[in-house]
N, C-alpha and C positions, 0 to 999 in steps of 0.2 A: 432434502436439505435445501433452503431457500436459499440463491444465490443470486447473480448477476456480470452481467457482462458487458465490456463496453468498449470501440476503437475509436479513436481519436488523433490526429495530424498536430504533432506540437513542431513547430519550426526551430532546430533545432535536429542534431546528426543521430542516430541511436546510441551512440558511445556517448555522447554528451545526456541523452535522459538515464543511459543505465548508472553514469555520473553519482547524477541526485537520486535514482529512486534506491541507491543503494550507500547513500551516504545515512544512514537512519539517525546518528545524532545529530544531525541540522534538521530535522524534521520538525521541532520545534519553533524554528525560524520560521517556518514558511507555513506547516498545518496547523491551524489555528485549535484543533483540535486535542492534538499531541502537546501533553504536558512537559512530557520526559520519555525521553527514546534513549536505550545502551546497550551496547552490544553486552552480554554474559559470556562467550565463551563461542569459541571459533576451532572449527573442526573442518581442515580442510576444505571446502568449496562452499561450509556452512558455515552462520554464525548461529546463535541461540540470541534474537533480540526482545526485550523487555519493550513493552511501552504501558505508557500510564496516559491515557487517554480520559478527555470530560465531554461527555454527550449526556446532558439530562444528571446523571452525577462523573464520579470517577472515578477509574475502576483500571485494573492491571490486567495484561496477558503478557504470554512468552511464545514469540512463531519461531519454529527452526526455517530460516532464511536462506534459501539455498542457490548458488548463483553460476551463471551461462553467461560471462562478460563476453559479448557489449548485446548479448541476444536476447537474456530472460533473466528473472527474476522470480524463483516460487517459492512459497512455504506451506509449515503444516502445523499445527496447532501441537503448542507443548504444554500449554496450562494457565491458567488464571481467573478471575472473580465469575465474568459474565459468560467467556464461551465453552458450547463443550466440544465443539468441532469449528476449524475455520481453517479454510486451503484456498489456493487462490496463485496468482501470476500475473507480472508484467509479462507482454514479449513484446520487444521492441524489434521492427523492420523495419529497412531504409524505401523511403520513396520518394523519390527527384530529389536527396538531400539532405528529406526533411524523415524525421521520427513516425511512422505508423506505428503504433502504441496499442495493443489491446491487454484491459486489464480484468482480469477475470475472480469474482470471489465467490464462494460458499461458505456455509456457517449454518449452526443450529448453537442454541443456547442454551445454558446450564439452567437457567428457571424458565416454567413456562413462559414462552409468547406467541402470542397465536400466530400463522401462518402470514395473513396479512400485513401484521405488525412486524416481524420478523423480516419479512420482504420487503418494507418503508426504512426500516431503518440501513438494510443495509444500499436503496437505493438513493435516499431522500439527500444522503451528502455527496454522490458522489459528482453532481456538476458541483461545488464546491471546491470538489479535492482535484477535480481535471482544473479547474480556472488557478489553484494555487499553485500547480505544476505550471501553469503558461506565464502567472508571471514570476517563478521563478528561475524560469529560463528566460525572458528578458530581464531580469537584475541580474545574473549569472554570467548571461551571455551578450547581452544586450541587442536579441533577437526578437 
């Protein structure tokens, strides 16, 4: 399964990143990506979130979101257009203050994509999606 992995220092507390990376209807404020994000249904330490997503076109999935406040964030793939599998996690730890952040994903796709192409796509945005996390924690917090 092509994945990837990634830490990162956002200035900023971990309770303040597991804030945003768990608020998923403002997601569309800040990822320029994300069409539309809603929660479906909330089961205890889970929700069931939607997102409609536009990469190249645009296309729906549903992750069961499952949460460790102020430590982690994981999910696992419940259904939609493009993935047939996708698992993945924030964990957020404190160091001098500030958020250590590693975000980790997997994924294989419902139509073919070849291995390389599979592994660009889920790498090619994510300094994108760490730079919209940084400045949304300076608009946020004014950090």
């Amino acid at each position: 399964m092509p994945g990837t992995q990634h830490t990162e220092v956002f200035n900023c507390t971990p309770d303040e990143f597991y804030k945003i990376v768990s608020d998923y209807e403002k997601y569309p404020e800040f990822l320029q990506e994300v069409k539309d994000c809603k929660i479906l249904k909330t089961d205890g330490d889970r929700q069931l979130v939607e997102y409609t997503v536009s990469v190249i076109k645009t296309f729906k999935y549903q992750l069961w979101m499952t949460h460790q406040a102020p430590t982690s964030v994981s999910w696992t793939f419940a259904g939609g257009d493009i993935f047939k599998t996708n698992a993945g996690s924030w964990k957020m730890e404190d160091q001098a203050g500030k958020a250590k952040v590693t975000y980790a994903v997997e994924a294989t796709f419902g139509v073919f994509v070849p291995g390389m192409i599979a592994k660009t796509l889920l790498n090619v945005n994510l300094p994108a999606m760490m730079s919209a996390y940084h400045k949304r924690i300076k608009d946020l917090y004014g950090k």
